[in-house]
PDB file of N, CA, C and O in Angstrom:
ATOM      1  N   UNK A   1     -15.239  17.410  32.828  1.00  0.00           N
ATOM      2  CA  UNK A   1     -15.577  18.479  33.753  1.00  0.00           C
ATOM      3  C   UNK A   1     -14.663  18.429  34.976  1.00  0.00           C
ATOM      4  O   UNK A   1     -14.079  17.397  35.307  1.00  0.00           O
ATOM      5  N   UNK A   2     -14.574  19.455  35.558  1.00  0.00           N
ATOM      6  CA  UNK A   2     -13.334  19.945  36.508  1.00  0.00           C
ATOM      7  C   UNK A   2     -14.572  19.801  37.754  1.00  0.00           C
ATOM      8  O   UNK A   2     -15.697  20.297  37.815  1.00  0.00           O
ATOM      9  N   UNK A   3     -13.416  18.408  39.204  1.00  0.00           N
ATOM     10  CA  UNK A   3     -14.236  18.201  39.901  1.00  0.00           C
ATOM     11  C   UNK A   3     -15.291  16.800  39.826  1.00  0.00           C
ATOM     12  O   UNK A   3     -16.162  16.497  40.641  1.00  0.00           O
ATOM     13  N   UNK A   4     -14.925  16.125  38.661  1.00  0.00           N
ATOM     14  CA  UNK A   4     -15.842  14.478  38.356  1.00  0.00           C
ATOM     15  C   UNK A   4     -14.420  13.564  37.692  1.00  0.00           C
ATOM     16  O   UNK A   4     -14.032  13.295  36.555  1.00  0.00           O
ATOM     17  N   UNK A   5     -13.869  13.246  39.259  1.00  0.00           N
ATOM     18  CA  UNK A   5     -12.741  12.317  39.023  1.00  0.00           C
ATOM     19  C   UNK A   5     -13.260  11.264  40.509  1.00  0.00           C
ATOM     20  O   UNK A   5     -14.147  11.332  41.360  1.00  0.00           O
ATOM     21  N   UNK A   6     -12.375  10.536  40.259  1.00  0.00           N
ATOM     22  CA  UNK A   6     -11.998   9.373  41.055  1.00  0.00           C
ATOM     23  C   UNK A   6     -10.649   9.355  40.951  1.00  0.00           C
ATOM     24  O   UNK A   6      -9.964   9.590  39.956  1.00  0.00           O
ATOM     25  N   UNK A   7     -10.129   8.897  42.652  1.00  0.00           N
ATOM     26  CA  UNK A   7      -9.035   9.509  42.834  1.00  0.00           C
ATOM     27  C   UNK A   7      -8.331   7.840  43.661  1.00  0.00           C
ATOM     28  O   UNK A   7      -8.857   7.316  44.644  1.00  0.00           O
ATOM     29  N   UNK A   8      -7.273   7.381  43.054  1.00  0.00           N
ATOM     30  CA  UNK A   8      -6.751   6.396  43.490  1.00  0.00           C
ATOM     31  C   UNK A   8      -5.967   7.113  44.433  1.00  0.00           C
ATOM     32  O   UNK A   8      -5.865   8.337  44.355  1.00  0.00           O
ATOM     33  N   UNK A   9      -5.204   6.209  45.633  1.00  0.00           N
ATOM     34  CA  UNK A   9      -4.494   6.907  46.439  1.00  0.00           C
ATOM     35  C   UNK A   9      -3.678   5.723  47.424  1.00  0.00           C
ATOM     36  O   UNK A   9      -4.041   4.548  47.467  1.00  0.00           O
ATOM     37  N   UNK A  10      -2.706   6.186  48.068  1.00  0.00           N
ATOM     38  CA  UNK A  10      -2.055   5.346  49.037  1.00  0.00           C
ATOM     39  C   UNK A  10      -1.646   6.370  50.208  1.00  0.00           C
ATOM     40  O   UNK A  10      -1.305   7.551  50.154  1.00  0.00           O
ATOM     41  N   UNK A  11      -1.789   5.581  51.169  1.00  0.00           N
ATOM     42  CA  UNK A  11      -1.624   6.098  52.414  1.00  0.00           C
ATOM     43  C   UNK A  11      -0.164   5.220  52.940  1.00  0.00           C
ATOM     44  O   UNK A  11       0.301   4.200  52.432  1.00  0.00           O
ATOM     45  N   UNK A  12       0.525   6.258  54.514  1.00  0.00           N
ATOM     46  CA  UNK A  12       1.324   5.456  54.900  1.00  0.00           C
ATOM     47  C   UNK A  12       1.524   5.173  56.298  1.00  0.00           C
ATOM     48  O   UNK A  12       2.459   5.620  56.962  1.00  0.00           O
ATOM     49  N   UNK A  13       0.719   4.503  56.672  1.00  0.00           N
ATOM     50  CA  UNK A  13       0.645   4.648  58.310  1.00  0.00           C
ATOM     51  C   UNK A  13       1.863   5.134  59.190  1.00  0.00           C
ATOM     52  O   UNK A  13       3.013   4.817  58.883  1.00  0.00           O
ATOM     53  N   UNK A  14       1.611   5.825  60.170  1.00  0.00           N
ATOM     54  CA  UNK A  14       2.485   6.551  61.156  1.00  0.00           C
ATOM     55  C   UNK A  14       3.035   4.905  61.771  1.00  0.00           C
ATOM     56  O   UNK A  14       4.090   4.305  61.976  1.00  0.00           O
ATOM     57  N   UNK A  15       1.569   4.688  61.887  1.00  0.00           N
ATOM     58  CA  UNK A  15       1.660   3.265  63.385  1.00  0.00           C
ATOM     59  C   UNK A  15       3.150   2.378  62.880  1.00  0.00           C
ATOM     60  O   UNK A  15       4.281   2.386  63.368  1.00  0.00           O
ATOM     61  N   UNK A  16       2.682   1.780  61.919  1.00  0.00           N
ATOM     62  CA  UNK A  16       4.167   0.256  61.081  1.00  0.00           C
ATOM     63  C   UNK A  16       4.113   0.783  60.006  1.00  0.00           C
ATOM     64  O   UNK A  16       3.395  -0.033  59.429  1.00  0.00           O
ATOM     65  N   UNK A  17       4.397   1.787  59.045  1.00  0.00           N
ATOM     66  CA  UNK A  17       4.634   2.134  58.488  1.00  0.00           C
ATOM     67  C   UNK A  17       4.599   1.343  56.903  1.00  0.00           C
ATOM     68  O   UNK A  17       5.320   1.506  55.919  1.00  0.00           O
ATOM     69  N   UNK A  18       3.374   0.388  57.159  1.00  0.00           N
ATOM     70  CA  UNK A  18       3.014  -0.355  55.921  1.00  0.00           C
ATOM     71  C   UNK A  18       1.806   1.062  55.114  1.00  0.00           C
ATOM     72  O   UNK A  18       1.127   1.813  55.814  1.00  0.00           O
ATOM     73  N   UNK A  19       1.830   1.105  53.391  1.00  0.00           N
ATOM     74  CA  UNK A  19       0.968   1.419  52.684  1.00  0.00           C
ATOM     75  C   UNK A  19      -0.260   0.622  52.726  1.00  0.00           C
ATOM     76  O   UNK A  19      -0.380  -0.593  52.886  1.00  0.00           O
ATOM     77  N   UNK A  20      -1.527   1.905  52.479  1.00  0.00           N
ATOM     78  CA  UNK A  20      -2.539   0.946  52.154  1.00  0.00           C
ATOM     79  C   UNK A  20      -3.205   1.876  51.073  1.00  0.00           C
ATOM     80  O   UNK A  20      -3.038   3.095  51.066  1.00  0.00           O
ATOM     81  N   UNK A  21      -4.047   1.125  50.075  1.00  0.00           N
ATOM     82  CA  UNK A  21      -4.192   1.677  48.299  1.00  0.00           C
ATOM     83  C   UNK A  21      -5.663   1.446  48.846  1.00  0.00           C
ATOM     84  O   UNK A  21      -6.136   0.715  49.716  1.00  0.00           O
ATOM     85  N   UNK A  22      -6.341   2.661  47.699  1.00  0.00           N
ATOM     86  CA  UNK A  22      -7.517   2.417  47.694  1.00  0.00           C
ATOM     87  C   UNK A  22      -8.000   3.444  46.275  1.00  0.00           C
ATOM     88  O   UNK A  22      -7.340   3.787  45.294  1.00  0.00           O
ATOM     89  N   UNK A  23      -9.464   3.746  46.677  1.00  0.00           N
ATOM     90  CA  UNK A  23      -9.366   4.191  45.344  1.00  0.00           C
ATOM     91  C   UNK A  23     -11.077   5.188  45.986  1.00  0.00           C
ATOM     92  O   UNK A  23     -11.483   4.745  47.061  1.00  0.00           O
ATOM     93  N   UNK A  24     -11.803   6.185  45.480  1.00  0.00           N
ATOM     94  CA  UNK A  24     -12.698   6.974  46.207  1.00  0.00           C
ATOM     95  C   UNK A  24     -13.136   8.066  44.787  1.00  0.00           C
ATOM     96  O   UNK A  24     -12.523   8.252  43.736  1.00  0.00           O
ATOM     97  N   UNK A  25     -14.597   8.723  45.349  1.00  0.00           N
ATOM     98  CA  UNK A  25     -14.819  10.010  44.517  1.00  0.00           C
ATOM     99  C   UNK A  25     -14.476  10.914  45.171  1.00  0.00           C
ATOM    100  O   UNK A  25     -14.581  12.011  44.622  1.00  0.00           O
ATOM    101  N   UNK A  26     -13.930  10.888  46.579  1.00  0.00           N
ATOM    102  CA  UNK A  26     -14.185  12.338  47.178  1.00  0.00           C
ATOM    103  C   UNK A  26     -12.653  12.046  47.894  1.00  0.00           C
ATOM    104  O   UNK A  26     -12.407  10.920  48.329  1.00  0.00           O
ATOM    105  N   UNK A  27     -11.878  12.896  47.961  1.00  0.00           N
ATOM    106  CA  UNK A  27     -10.165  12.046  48.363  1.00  0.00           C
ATOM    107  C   UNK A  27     -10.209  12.500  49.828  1.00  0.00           C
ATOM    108  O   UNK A  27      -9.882  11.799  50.786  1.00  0.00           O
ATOM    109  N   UNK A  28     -10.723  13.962  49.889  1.00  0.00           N
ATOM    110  CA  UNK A  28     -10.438  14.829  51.098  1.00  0.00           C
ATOM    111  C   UNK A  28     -11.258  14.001  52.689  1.00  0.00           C
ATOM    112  O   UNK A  28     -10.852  13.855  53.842  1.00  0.00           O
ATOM    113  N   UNK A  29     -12.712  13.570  51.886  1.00  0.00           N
ATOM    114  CA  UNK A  29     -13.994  13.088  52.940  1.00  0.00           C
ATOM    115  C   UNK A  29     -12.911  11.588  52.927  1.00  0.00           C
ATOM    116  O   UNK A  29     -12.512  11.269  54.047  1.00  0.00           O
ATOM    117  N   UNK A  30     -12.473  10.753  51.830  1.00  0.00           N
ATOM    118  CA  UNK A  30     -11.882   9.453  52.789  1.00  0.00           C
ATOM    119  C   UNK A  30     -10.529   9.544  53.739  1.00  0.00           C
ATOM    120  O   UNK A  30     -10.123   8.786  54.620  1.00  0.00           O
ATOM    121  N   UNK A  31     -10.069  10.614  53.274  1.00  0.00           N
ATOM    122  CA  UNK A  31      -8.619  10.590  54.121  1.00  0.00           C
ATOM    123  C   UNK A  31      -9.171  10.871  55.495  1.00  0.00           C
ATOM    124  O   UNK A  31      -8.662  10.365  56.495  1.00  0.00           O
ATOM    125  N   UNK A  32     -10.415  11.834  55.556  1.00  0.00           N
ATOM    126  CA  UNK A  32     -10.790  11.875  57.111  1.00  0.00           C
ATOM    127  C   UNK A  32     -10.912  10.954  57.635  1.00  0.00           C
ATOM    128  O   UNK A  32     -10.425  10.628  58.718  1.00  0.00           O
ATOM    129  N   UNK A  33     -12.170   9.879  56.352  1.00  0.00           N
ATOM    130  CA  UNK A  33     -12.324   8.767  57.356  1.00  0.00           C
ATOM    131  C   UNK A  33     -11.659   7.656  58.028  1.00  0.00           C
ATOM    132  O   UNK A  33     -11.925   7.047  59.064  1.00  0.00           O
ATOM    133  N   UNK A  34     -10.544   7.533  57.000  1.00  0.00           N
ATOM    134  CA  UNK A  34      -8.705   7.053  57.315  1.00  0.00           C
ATOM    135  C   UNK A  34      -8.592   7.559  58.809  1.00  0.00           C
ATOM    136  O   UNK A  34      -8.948   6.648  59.556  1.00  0.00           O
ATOM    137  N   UNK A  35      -8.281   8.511  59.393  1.00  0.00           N
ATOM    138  CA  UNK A  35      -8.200   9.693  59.968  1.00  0.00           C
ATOM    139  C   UNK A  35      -8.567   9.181  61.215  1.00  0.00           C
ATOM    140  O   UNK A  35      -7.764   8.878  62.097  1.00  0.00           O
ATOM    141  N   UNK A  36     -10.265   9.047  61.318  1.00  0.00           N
ATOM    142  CA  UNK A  36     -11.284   9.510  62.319  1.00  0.00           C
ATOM    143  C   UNK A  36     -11.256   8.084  62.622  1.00  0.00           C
ATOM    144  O   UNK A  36     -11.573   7.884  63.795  1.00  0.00           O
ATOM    145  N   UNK A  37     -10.923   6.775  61.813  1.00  0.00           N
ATOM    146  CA  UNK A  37     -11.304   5.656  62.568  1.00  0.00           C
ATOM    147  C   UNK A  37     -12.217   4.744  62.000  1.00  0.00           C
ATOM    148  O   UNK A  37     -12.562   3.616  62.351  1.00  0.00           O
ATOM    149  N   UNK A  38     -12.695   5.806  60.591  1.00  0.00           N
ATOM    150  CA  UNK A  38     -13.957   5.252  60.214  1.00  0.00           C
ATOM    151  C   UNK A  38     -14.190   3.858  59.500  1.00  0.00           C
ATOM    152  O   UNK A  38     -15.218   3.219  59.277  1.00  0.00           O
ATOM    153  N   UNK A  39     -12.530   3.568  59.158  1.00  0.00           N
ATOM    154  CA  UNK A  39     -12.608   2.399  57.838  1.00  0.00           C
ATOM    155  C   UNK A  39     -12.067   1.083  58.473  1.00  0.00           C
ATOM    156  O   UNK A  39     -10.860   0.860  58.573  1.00  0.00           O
ATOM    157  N   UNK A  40     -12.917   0.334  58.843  1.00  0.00           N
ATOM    158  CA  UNK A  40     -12.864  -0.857  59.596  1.00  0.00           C
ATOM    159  C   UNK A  40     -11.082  -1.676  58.999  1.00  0.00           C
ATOM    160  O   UNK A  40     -10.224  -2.346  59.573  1.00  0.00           O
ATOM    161  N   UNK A  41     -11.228  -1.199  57.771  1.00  0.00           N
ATOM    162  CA  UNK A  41      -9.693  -2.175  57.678  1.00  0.00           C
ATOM    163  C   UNK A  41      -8.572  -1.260  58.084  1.00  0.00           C
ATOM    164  O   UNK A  41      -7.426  -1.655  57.870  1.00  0.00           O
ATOM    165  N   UNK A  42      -8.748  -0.159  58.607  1.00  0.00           N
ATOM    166  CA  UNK A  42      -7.336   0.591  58.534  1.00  0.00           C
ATOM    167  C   UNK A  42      -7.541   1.339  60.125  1.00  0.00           C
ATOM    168  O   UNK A  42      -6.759   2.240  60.430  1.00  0.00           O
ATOM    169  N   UNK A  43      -8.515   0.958  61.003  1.00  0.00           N
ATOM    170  CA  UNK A  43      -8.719   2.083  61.921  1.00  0.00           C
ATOM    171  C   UNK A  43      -7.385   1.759  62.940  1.00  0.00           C
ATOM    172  O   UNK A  43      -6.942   2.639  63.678  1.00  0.00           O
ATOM    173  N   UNK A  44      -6.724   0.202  62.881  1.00  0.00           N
ATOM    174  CA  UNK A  44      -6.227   0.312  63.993  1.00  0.00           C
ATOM    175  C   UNK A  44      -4.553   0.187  63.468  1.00  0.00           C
ATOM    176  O   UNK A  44      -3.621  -0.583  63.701  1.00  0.00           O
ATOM    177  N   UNK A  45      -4.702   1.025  62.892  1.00  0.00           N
ATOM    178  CA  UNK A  45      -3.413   1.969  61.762  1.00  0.00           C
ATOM    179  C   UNK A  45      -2.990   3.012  61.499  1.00  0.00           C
ATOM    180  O   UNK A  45      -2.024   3.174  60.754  1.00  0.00           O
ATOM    181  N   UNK A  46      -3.563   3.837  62.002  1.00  0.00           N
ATOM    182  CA  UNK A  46      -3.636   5.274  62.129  1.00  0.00           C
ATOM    183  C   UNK A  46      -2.591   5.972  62.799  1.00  0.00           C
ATOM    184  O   UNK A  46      -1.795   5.152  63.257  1.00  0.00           O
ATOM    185  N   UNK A  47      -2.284   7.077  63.031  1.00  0.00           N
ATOM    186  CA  UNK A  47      -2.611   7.828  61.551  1.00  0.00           C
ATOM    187  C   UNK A  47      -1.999   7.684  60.419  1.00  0.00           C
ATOM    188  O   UNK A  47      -1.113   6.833  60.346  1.00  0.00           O
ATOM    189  N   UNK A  48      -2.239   8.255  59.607  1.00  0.00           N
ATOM    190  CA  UNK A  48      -1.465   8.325  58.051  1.00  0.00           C
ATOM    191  C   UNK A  48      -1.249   9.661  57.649  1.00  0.00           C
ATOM    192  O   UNK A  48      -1.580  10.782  58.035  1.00  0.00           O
ATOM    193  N   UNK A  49      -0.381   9.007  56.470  1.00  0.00           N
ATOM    194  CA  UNK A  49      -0.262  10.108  55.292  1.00  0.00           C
ATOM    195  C   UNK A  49      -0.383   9.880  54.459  1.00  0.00           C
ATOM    196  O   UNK A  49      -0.292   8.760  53.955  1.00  0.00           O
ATOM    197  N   UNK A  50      -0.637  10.854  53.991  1.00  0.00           N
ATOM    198  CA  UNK A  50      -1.746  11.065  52.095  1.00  0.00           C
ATOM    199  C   UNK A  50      -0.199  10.667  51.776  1.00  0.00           C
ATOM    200  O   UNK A  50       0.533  11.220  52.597  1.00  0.00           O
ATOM    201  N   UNK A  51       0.526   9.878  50.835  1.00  0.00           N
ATOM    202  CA  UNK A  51       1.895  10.158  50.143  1.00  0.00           C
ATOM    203  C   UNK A  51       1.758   9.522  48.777  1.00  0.00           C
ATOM    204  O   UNK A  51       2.705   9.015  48.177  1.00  0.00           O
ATOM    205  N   UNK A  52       0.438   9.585  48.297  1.00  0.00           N
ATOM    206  CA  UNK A  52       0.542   9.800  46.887  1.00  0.00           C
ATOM    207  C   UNK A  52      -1.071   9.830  46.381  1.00  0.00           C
ATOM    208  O   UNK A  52      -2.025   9.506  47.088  1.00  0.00           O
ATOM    209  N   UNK A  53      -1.121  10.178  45.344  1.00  0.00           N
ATOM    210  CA  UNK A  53      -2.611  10.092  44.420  1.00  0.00           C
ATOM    211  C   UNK A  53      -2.880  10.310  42.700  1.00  0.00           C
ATOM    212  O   UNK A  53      -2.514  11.156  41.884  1.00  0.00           O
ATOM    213  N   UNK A  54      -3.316   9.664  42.667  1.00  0.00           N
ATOM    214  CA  UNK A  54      -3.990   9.571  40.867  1.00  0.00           C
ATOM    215  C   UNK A  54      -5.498  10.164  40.763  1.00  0.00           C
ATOM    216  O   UNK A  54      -6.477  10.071  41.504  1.00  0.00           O
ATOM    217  N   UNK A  55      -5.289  10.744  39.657  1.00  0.00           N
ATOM    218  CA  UNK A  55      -6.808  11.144  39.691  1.00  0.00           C
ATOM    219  C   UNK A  55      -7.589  10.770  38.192  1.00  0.00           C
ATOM    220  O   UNK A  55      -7.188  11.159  37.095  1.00  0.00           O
ATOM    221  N   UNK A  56      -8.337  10.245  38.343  1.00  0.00           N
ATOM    222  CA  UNK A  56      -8.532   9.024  36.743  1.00  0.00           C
ATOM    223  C   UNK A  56     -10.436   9.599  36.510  1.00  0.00           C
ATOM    224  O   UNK A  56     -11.270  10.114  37.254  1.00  0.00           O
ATOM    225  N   UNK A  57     -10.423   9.331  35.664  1.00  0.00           N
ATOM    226  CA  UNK A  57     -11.607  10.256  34.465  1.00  0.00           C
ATOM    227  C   UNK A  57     -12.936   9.095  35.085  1.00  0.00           C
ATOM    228  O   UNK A  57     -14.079   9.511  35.276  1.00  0.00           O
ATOM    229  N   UNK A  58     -12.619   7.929  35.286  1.00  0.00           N
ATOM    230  CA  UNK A  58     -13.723   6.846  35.378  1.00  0.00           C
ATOM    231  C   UNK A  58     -13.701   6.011  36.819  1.00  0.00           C
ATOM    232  O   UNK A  58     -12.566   5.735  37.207  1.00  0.00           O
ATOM    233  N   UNK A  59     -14.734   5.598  37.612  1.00  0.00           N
ATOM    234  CA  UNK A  59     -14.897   4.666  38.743  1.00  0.00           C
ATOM    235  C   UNK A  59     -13.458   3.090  37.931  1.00  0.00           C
ATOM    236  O   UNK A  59     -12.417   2.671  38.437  1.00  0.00           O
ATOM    237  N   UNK A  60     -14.112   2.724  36.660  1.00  0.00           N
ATOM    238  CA  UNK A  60     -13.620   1.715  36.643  1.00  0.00           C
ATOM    239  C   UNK A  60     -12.074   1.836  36.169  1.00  0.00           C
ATOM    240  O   UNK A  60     -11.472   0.767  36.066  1.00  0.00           O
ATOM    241  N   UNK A  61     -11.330   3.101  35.852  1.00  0.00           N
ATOM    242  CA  UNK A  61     -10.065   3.141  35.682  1.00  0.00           C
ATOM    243  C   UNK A  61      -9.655   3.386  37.075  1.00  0.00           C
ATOM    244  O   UNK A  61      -8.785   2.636  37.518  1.00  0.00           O
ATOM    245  N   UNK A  62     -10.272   4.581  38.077  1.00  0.00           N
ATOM    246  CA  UNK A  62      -9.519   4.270  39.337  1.00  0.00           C
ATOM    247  C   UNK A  62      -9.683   3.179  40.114  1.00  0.00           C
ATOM    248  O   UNK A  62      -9.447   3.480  41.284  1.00  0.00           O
ATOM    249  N   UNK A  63      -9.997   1.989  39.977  1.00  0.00           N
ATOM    250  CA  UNK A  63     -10.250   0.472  40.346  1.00  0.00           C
ATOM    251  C   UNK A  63      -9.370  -0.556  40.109  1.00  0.00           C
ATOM    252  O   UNK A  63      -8.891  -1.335  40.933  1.00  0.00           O
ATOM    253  N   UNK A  64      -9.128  -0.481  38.502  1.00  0.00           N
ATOM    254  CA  UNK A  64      -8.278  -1.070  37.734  1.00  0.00           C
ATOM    255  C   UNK A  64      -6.744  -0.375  38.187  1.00  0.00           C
ATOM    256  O   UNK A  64      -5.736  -1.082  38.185  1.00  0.00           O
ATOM    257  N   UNK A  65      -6.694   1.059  38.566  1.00  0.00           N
ATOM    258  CA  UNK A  65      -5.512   1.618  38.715  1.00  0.00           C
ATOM    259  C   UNK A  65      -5.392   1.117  40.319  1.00  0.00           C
ATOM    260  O   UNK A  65      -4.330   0.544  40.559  1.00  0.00           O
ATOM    261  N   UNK A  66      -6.138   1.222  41.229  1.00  0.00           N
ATOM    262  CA  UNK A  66      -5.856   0.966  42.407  1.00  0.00           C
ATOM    263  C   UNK A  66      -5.583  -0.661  42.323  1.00  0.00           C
ATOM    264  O   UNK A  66      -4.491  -0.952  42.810  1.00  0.00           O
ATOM    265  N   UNK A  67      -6.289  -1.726  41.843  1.00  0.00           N
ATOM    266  CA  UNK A  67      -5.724  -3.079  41.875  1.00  0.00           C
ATOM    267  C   UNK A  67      -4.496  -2.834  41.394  1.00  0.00           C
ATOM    268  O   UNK A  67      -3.728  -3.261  42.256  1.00  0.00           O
ATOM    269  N   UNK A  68      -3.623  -2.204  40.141  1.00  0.00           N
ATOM    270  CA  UNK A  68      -2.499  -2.656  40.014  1.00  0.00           C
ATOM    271  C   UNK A  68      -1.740  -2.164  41.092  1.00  0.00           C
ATOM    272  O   UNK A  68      -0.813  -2.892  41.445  1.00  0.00           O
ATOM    273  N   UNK A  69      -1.914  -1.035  41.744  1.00  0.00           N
ATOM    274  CA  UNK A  69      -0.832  -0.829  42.373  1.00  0.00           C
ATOM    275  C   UNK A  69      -0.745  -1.465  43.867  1.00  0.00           C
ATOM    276  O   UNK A  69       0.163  -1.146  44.634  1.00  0.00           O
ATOM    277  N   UNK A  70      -1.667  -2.305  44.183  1.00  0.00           N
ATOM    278  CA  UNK A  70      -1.988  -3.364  45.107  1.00  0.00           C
ATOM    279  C   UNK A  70      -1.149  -4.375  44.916  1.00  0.00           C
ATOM    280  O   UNK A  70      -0.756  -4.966  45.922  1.00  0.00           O
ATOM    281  N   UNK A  71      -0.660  -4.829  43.539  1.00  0.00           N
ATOM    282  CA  UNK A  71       0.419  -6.245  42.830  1.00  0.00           C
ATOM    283  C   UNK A  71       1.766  -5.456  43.109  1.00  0.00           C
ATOM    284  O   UNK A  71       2.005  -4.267  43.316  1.00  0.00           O
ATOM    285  N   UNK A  72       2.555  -6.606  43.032  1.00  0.00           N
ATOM    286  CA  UNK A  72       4.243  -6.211  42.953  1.00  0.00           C
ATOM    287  C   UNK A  72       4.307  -5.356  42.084  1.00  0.00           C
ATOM    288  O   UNK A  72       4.655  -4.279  42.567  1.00  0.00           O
ATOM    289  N   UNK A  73       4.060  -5.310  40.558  1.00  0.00           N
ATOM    290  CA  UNK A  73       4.804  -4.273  39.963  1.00  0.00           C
ATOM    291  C   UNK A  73       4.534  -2.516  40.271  1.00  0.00           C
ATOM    292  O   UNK A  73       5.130  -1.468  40.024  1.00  0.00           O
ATOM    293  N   UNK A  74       3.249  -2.942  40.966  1.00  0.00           N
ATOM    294  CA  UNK A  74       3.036  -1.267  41.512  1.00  0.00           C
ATOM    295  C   UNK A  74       3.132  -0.845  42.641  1.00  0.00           C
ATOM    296  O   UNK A  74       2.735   0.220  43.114  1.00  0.00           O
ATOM    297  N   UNK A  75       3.825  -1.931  43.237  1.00  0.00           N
ATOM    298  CA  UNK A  75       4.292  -1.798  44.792  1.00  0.00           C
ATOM    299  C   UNK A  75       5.497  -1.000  44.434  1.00  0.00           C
ATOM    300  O   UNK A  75       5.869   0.040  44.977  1.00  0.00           O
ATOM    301  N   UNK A  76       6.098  -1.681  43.367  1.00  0.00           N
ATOM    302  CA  UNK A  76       7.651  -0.842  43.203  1.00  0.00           C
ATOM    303  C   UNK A  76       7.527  -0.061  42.220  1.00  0.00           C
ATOM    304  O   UNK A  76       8.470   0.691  41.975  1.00  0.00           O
ATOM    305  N   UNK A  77       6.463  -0.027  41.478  1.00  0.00           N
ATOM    306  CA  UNK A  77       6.358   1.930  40.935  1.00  0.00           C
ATOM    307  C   UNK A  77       6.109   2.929  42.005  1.00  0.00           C
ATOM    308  O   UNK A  77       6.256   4.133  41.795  1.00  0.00           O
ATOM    309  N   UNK A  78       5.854   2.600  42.782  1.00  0.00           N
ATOM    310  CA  UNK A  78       5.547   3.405  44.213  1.00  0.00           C
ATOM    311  C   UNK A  78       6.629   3.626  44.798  1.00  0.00           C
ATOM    312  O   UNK A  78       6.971   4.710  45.271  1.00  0.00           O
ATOM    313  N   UNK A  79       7.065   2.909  44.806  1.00  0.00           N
ATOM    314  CA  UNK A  79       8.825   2.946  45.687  1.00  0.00           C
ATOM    315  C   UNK A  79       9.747   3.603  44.852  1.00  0.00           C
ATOM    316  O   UNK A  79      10.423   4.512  45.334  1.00  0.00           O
ATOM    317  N   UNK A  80       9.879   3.279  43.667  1.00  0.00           N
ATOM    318  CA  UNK A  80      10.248   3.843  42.771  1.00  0.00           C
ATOM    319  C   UNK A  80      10.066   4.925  42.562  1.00  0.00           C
ATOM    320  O   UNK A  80      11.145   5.500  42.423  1.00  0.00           O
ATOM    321  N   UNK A  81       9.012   5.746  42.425  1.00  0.00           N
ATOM    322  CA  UNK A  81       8.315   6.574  42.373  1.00  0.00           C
ATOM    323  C   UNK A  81       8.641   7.970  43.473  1.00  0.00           C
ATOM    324  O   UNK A  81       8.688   9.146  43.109  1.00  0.00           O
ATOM    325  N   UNK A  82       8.809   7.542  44.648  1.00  0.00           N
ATOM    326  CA  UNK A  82       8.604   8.142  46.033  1.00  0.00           C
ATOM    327  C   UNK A  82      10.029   7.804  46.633  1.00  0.00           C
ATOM    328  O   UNK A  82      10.343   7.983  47.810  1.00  0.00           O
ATOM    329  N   UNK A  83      10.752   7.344  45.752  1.00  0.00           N
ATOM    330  CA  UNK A  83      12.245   6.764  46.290  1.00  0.00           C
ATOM    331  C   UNK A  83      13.062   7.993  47.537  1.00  0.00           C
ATOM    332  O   UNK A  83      13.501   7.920  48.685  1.00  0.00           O
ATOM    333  N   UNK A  84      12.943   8.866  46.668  1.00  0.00           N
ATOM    334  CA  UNK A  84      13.471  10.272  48.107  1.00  0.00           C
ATOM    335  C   UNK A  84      12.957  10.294  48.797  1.00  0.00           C
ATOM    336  O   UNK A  84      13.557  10.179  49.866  1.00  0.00           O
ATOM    337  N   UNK A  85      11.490  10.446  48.871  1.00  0.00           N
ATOM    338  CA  UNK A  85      10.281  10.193  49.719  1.00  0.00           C
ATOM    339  C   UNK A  85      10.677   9.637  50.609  1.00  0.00           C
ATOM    340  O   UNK A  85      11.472  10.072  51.441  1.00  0.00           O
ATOM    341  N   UNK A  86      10.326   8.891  50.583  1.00  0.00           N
ATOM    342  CA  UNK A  86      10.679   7.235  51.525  1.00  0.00           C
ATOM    343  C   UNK A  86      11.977   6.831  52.148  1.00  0.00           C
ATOM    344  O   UNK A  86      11.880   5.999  53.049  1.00  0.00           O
ATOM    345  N   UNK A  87      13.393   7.339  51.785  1.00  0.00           N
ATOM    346  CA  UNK A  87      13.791   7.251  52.463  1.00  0.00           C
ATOM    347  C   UNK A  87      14.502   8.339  53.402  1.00  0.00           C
ATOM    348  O   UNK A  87      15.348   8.260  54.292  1.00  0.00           O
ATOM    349  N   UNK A  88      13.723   9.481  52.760  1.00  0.00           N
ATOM    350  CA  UNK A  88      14.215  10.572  53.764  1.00  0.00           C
ATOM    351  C   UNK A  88      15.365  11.580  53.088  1.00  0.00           C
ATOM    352  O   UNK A  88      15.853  12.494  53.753  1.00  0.00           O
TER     353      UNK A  88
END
């Protein structure tokens, strides 16, 4: 059904410009809370940008998808990935 996903995602802080991965049912309500301050590990990081997302059928595939891309090899599918991106 259109609308029952879980949505892995990475952000890229304005502040130091480190990524941070996570993974959510609702992408739009966490990027606010990214945003607003709300997420104790990222508030004093702000702001960001949305600069990428997956959108996966199950809680436990966007979990499994957000841990890998937390490890080296999906640090640099990301980079890889976003290579123009990233450097402009």
């Amino acid at each position: 059904m259109i609308g029952r996903f879980y949505y892995t995602y990475v952000l890229r802080s304005k502040k130091d410009g480190k990524f941070y991965t996570g993974y959510t049912k609702d992408l739009k309500l966490r990027f606010k809370q990214h945003q607003d301050g709300l997420v104790e590990s990222t508030k004093g990081r702000r702001p960001f940008t949305l600069i990428y997302y997956e959108a996966c059928k199950s809680r436990d595939d966007a979990l499994n998808r957000e841990k890998y891309l937390k490890r080296y090899y999906g640090k640099m599918y990301i980079k890889k990935r976003l290579k123009s991106y990233l450097t402009g």
